[in-house]
C-alpha positions in Angstrom: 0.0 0.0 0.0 1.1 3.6 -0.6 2.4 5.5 2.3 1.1 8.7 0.9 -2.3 7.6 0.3 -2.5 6.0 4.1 -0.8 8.9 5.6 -3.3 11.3 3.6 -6.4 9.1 4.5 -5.8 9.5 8.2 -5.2 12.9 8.2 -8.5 13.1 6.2 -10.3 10.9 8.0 -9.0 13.4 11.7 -10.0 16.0 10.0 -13.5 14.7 9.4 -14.2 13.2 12.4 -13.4 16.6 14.6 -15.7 18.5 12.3 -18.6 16.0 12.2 -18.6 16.0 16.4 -18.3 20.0 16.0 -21.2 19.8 13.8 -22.9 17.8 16.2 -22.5 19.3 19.6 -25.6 21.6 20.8 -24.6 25.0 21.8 -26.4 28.7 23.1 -26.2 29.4 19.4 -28.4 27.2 17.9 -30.8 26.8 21.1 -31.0 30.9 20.8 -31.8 30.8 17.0 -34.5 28.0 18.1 -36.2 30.1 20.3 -36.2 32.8 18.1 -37.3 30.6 15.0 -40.5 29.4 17.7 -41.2 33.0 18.8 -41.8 33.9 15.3 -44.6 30.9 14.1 -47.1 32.2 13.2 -50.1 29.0 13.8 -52.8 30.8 11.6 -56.0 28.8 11.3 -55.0 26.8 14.4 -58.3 27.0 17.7 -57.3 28.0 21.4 -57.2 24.3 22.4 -54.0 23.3 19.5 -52.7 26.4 20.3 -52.9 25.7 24.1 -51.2 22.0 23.0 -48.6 23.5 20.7 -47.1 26.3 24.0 -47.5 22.9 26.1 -45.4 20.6 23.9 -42.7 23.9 23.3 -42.0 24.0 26.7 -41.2 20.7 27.3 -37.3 19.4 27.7 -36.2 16.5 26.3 
């Protein structure tokens, strides 16, 4: 096997593995931009009860 091509497919392969766990890691930013997105729904055509169900099932916590 080439060394160049196993040398270049674990630094690769590093390299795409620290990304793909930064990618995946929650943070303030994207819980922030959540809330906003939430804030900002309009629920047109929706009765007091779904809108009553859809505040209850926001505020939960998984």
């Amino acid at each position: 096997m080439d060394r160049r091509k196993s040398i270049k497919s674990i630094l690769l392969g590093s390299v795409a593995g620290g990304l793909a766990i930064h990618g995946c890691k929650p943070g303030e930013e994207n819980e922030a931009l959540a809330q906003e997105i939430l804030k900002d729904t309009n629920y047109f055509g929706r009765t007091p009860e779904e809108l009553e169900e859809i505040e209850k099932l926001n505020a939960e916590q998984f």
